[in-house]
C-alpha positions as a Markdown table, in Angstrom:
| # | Residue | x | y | z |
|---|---|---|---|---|
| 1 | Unk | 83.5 | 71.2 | 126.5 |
| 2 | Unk | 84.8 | 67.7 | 125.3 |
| 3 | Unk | 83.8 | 64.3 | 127.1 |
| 4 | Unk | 86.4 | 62.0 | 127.7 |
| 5 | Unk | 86.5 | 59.5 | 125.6 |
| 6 | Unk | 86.3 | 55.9 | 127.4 |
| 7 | Unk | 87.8 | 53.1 | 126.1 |
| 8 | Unk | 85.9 | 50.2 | 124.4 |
| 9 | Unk | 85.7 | 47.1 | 126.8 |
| 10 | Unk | 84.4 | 43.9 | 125.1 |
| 11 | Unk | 82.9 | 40.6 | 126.4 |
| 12 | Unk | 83.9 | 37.4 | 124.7 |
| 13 | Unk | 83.0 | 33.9 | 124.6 |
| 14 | Unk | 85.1 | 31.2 | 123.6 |
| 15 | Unk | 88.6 | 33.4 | 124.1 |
| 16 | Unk | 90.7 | 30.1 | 125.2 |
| 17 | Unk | 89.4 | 28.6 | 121.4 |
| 18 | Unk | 91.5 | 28.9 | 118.4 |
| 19 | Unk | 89.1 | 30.9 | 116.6 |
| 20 | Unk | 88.1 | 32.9 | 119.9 |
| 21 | Unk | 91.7 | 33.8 | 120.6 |
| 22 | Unk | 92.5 | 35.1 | 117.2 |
| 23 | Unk | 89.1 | 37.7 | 117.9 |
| 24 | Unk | 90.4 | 38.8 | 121.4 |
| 25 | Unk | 94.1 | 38.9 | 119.2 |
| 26 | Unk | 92.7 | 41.4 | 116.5 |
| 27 | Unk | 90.9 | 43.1 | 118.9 |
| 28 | Unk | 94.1 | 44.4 | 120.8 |
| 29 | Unk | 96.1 | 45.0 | 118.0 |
| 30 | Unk | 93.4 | 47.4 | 116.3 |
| 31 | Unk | 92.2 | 48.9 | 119.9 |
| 32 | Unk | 95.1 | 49.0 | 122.1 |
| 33 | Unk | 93.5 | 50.7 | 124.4 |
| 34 | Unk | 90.6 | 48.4 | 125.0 |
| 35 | Unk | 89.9 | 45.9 | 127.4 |
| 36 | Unk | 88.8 | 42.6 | 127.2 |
| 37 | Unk | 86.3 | 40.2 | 129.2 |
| 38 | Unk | 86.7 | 36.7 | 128.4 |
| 39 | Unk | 84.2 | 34.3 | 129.3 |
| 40 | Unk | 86.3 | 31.0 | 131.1 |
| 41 | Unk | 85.0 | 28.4 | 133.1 |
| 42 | Unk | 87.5 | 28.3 | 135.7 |
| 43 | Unk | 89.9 | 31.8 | 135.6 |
| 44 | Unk | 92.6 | 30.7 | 137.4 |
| 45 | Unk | 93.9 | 28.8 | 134.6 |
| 46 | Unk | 93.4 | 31.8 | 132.3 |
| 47 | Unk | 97.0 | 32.3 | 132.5 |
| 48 | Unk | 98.2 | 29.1 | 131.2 |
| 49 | Unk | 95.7 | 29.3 | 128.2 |
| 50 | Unk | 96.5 | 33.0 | 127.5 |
| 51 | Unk | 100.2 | 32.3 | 127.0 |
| 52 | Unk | 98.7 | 29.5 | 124.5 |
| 53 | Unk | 97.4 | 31.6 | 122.5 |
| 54 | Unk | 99.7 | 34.7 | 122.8 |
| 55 | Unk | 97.7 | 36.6 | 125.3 |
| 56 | Unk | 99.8 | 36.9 | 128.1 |
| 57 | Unk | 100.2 | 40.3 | 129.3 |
| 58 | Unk | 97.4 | 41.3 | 127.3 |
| 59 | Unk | 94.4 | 43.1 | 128.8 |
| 60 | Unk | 92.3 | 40.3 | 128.9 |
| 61 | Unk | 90.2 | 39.7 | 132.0 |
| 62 | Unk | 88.8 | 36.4 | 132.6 |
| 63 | Unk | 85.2 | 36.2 | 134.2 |
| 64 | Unk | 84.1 | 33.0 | 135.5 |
| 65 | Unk | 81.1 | 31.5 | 133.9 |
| 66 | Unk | 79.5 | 28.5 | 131.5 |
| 67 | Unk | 77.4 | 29.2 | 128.6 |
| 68 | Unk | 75.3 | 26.1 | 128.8 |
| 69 | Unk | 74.1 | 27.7 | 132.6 |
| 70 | Unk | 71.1 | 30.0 | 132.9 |
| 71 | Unk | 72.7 | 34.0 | 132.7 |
| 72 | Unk | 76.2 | 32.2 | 131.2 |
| 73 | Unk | 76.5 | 31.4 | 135.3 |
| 74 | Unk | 78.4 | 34.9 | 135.8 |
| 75 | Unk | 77.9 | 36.0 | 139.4 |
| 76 | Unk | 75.5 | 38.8 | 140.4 |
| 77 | Unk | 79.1 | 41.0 | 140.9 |
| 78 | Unk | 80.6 | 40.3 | 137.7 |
| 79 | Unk | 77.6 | 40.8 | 135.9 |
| 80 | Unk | 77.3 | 44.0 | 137.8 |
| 81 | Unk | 80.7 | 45.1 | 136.6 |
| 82 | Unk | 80.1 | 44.0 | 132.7 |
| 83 | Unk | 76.9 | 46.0 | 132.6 |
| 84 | Unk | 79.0 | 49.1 | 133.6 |
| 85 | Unk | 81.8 | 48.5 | 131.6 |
| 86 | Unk | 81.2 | 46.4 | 128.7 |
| 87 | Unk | 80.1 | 48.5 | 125.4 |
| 88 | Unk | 80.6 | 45.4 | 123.1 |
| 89 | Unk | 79.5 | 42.0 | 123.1 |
């Protein structure tokens, strides 16, 4: 019997940065499959900062949050769903 084999989901800081954005770039082109987390402060401009950097469309999911706040400031519910999902950080 063979186990499915899930896709690799990633959680990223800095993804609207230059350098950040060419990670979450390289990751999707090797892993097409995979999904991405990106750490943003506010994710309802994650649109206009993913078609900066060529990541519109992409499967990039921002999570709301602020590295400089005590658990990166991720709610109880995100950080629910990273812990389940997320196999690289």
């Amino acid at each position: 019997m063979t186990v499915p084999r899930r896709a690799p989901a990633y959680f990223v800081t800095g993804a609207t940065g230059l350098l950040g954005g060419l990670v979450v770039r390289r990751l999707l082109a090797t892993t097409p499959d995979a999904t991405v987390y990106a750490l943003v402060r506010d994710p309802a401009r994650w649109p206009a900062a993913a078609r900066r950097l060529g990541l519109a469309g992409s499967a990039v999911t921002p999570v709301g949050g602020d590295l400089a706040r005590p658990g990166l400031g991720v709610t109880a519910a995100d950080r629910a769903r990273l812990a389940r999902d997320v196999r690289f950080v």
